[in-house]
C-alpha positions in Angstrom: -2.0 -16.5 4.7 -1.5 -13.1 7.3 0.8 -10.6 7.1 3.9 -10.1 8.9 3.5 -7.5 11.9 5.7 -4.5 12.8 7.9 -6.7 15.4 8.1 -9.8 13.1 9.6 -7.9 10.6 12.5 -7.0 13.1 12.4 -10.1 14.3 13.3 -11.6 10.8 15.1 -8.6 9.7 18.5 -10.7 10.1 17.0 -13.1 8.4 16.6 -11.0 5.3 20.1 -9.8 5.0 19.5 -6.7 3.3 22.4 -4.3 1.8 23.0 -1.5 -0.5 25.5 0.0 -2.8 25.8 3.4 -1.3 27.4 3.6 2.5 25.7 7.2 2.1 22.3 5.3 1.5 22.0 2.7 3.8 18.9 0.5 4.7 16.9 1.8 7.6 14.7 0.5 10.4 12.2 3.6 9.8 11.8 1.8 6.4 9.8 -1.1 8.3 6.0 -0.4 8.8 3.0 -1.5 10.3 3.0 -4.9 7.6 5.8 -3.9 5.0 9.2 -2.8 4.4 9.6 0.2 1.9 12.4 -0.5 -0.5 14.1 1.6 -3.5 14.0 2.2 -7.0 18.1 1.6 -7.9 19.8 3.6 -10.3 20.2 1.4 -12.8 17.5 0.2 -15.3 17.6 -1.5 -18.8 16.2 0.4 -21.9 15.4 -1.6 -25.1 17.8 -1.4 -28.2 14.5 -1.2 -30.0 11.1 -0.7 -29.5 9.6 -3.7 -29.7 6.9 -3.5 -27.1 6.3 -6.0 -24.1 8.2 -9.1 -23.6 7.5 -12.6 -22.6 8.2 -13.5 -18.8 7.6 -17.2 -19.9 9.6 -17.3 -22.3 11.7 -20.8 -22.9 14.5 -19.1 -24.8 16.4 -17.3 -21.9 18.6 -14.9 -24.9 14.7 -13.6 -25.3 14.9 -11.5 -22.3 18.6 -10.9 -21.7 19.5 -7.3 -20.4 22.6 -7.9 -22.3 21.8 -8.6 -25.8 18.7 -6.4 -26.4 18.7 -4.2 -23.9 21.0 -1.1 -22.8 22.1 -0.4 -19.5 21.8 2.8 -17.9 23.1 4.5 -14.6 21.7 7.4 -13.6 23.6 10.2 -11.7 21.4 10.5 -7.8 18.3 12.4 -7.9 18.0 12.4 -12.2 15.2 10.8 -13.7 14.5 8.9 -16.7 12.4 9.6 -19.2 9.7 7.2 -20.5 8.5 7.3 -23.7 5.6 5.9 -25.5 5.6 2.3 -26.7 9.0 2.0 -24.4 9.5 -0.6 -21.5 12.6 0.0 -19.2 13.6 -2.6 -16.7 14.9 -1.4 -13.6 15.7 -3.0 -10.2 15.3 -2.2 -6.1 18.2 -0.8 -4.7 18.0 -2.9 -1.8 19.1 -6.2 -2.2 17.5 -8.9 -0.2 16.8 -12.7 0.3 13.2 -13.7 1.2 13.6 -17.0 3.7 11.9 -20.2 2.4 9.4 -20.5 5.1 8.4 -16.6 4.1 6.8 -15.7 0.6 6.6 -11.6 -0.1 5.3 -9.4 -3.1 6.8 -5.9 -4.5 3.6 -3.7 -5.4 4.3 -0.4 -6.2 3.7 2.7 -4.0 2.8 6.5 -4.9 1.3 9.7 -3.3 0.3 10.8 -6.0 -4.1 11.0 -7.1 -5.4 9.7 -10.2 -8.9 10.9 -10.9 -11.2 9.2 -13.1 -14.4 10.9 -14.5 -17.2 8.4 -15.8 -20.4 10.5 -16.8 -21.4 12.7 -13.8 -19.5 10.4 -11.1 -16.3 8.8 -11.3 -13.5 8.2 -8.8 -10.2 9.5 -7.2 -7.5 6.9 -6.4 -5.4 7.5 -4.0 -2.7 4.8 -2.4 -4.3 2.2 -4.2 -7.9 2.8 -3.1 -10.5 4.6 -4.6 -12.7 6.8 -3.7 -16.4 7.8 -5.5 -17.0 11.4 -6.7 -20.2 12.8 -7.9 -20.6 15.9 -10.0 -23.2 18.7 -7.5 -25.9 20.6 -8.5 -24.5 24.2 -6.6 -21.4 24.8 -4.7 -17.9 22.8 -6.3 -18.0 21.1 -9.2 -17.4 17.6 -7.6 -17.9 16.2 -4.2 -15.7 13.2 -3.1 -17.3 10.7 -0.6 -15.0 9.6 2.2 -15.4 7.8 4.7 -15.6 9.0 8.1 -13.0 6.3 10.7 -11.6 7.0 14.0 -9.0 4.6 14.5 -8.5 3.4 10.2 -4.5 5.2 10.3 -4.2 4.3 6.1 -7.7 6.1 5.3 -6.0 9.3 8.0 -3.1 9.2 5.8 -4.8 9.4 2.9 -7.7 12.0 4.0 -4.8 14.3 4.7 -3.9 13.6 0.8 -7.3 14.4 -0.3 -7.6 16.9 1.8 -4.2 18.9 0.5 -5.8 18.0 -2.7 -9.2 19.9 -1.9 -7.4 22.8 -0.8 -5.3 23.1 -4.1 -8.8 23.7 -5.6 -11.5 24.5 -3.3 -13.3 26.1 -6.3 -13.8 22.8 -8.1 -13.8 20.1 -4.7 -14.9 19.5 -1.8 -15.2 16.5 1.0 -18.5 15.0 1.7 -17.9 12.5 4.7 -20.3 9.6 5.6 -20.1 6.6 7.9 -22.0 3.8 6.4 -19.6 0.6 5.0 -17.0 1.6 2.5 -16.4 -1.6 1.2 -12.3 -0.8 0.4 -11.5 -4.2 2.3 -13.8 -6.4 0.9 -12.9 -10.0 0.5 -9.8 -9.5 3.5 -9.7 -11.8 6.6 -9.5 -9.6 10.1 -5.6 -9.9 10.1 -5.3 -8.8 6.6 -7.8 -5.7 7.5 -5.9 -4.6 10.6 -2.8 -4.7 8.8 -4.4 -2.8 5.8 -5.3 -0.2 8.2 -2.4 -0.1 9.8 -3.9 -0.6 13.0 -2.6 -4.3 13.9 -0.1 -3.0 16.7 -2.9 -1.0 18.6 -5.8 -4.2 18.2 -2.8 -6.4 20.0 -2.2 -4.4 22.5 -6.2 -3.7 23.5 -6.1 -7.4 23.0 -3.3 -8.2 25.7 -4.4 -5.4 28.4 -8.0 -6.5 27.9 -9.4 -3.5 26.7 -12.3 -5.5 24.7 -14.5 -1.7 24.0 -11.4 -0.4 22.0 -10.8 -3.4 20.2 -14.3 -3.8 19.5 -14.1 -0.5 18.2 -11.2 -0.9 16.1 -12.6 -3.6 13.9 -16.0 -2.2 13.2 -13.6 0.9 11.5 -12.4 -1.9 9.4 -16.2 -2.8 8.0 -16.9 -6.1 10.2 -20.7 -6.5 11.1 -22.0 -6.8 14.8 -21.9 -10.4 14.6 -18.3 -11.0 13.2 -17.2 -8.4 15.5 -18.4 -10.4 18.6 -17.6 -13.9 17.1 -13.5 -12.2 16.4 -14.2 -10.9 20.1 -14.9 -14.2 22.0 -12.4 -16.0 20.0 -9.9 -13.8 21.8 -11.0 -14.2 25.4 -11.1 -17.5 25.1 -7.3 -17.4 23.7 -6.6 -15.9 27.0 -7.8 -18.2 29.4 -5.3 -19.8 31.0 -5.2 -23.8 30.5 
């Protein structure tokens, strides 16, 4: 499995036939990314007649999970919230819709800026896009460092630094940054197409790639935690990609 790079999504883009409800609102181009397409939350969710707490996806009764028997539909004005509360589970929808070809398979994960920190005894973690990030109660200065690792080239982790790092300087009193450049571990278990897209970083590997700028490349993928050897194997398998038959 690999993801789908910045110019196949165009490509497919027709493909996809997206829409909205809103001519005000329409679907954008700037909404397509390095390896994903950001989409909506619609205005128009489903809260439950009752609480009655979580449903069954699976169910076999398909009057179990109607929006139209237990459920209530609500449309919210632009810009108003809803409120959640406790024991509750609203259904809503994207506002974009779209169709997903057959040869294609996709997945909706959500998405926030906003930082969840964790404490667990004197350490813990911050979370932050959907990685996490140690922190460590210190002995003098602010009351928690949080360990981050140093990149050049990783443009998620700059993204997120600059998160932290807004973060830091909300309380300067209480955090601080303490970089470091050993293996982070935060794409563990990816192959090299799934860590380039990751890091957002798949568009400037192709390119060293296709002008033959092997130093860059090489140094593009030890950012994304590949040892020397895997580095040089991913590295020969492209020249030899390149020589003409």
């Amino acid at each position: 499995m690999s993801y789908l790079s910045h110019r196949d999504l165009i490509d497919v883009l027709p493909k996809l036939d997206i829409s909205t409800s809103l001519s005000e609102h329409p679907f954008a181009e700037t909404q397509i990314k390095v390896c994903s397409i950001d989409i909506r939350c619609d205005r128009v969710f489903w809260e439950q007649r009752k609480l009655a707490g979580a449903i069954d996806l699976g169910a076999t009764v398909l009057m179990e999970t109607s929006p139209r028997r237990y459920w209530r539909k609500r449309e919210l004005e632009l810009n108003r919230p809803i409120k959640l509360r406790p024991g509750q589970l609203i259904l809503g929808r994207t506002y974009e819709r779209f169709r997903i070809p057959p040869e294609f398979a996709g997945k909706i994960t959500g998405r926030s800026s906003n930082m969840k920190v964790t404490h667990q005894g004197r350490g813990g973690f911050i979370e932050c896009d959907g990685l996490q990030f140690d922190i460590e109660m210190m002995a003098s200065g602010p009351t928690f460092a949080i360990y981050f690792p140093r990149r050049k080239h990783d443009k998620k982790l700059e993204r997120i630094r600059k998160q932290i790092e807004t973060f830091v300087a909300s309380d300067p009193e209480n955090w601080e940054i303490a970089d470091y450049d050993s293996p982070h571990g935060l794409y563990g278990g990816m192959t090299v197409n799934e860590r380039l897209c990751a890091a957002e970083v798949i568009n400037e590997y192709t390119a060293a790639i296709a002008r033959g700028d092997y130093a860059l490349a090489i140094e593009i993928l030890a950012d994304l935690d590949l040892d020397n050897p895997n580095v040089q194997a991913v590295i020969e398998e492209e020249k030899k990609r390149k020589v003409p038959i």
